[in-house]
Structure formats: C-alpha cells, structure tokens
N, C-alpha and C positions, 0 to 999 in steps of 0.2 A: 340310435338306441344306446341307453348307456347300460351296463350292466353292475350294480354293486361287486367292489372285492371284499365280499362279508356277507353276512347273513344273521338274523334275529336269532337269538335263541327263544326257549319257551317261557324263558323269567322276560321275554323283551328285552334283553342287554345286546347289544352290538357285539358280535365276534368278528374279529380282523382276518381273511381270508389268510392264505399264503402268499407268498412273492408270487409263486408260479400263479400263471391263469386255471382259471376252473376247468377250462377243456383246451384241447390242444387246435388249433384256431382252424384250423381245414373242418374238423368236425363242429366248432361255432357255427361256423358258415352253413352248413349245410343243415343245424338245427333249426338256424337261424329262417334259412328260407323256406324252411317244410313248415315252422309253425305259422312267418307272416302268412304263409300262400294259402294254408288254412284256414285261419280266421279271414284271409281276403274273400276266400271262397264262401265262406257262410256268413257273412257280413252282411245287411243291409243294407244296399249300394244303390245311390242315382244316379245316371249319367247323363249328362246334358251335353250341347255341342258337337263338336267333332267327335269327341267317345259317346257320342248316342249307340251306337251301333253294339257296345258292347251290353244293354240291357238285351239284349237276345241270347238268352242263357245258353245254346248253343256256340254262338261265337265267343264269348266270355267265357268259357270253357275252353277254347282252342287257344285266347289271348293265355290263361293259366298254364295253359301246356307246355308253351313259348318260356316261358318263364322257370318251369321246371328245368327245362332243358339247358337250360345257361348255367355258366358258375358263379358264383356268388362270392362277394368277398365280405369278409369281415377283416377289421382295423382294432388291432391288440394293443393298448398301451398298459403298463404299469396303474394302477391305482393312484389317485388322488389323495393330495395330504389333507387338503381341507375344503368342507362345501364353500368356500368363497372361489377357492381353484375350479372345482368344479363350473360355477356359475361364470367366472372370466375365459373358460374355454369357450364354454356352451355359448356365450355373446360372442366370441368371434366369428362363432358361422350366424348364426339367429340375427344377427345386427348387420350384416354385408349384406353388400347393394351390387344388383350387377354393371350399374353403368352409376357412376357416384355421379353427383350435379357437376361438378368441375368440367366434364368429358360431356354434356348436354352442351350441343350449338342453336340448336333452334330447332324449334316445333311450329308446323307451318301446313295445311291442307292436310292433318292427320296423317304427317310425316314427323319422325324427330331423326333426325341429323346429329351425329355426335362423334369426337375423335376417339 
C-alpha cells in the first residue's frame, strides 16, 4: 500500500505533505493493521481449496485473532519526486518472478526441476 505524502485541498490543488511522515511508523503499523483486519473481517470473502475451512465463520474468526496478535510492520520511505518514480518502483516488485526462466531445467511428470 502506498500512502500519498500530500493530500487535496477543497479547491482540488495538491498540498505537498512535510519531509517528516504523517505518523510516526510504530503507530502506521498498527493503524495499518486494525483497518486492513477490518475490512478483512466484513469483506465478502470465498474460500476455496486448502482455505476452505476458513468459510466457517467461527474459525475465520480465530484465523483473525492470530493476526491481531502479531506485530505488523510498516516500510517508511521519504516521498516520491515524480509519478514515473513512483511507477519504476511499484514494477520492481509487480514485475519479479520467483523462479526467472534461466533457473527452469525441466518439467517432466508434473515436476519442474530448476537451479
């Protein structure tokens, strides 16, 4: 999630935030995961597969508990100069592969092999 360092005014002009961060990132963190876990919780969610087991809103409620109880991190960097930056970060994770083609040796009986 990225967050703006700025915010509209009411004429719609862009206001340029501060250097400093809007909160001080321990408290990000922890905003951060009470609203996702929130909206997780009242979400309309289907689960298929191995997470079937989580449509039983008793145990998806135990899976959310789990998650309360962890710490959460948030990642602070300074503000971007410009949305091209923006966009050349955001493809460095969105565009990574976990296993690139070069490192694939073979795929064979619904095995793949790779260094």
């Amino acid at each position: 999630m990225i967050v703006p360092g700025g915010g509209l005014s009411k004429e719609g002009r862009w206001i340029v935030g501060s250097k400093k961060f809007f909160l001080p990132v321990k408290v990000m963190a922890k905003k951060f995961q009470g609203k996702f876990l929130c909206y997780l919780r009242n979400a309309e969610l289907r689960f298929g597969g191995t997470q079937k087991y989580l449509a039983d809103e008793a145990r998806f409620e135990q899976f959310l508990s789990g998650l309360y109880q962890k710490d959460w991190y948030v990642y602070c960097k300074p503000p971007f100069k410009t949305n091209q930056s923006v966009l050349q970060y955001l493809g460095r994770y969105t565009h990574r592969v976990a296993i690139s083609n070069h490192r694939l040796v073979e795929l064979k009986n619904g095995e793949v092999t790779f260094k």
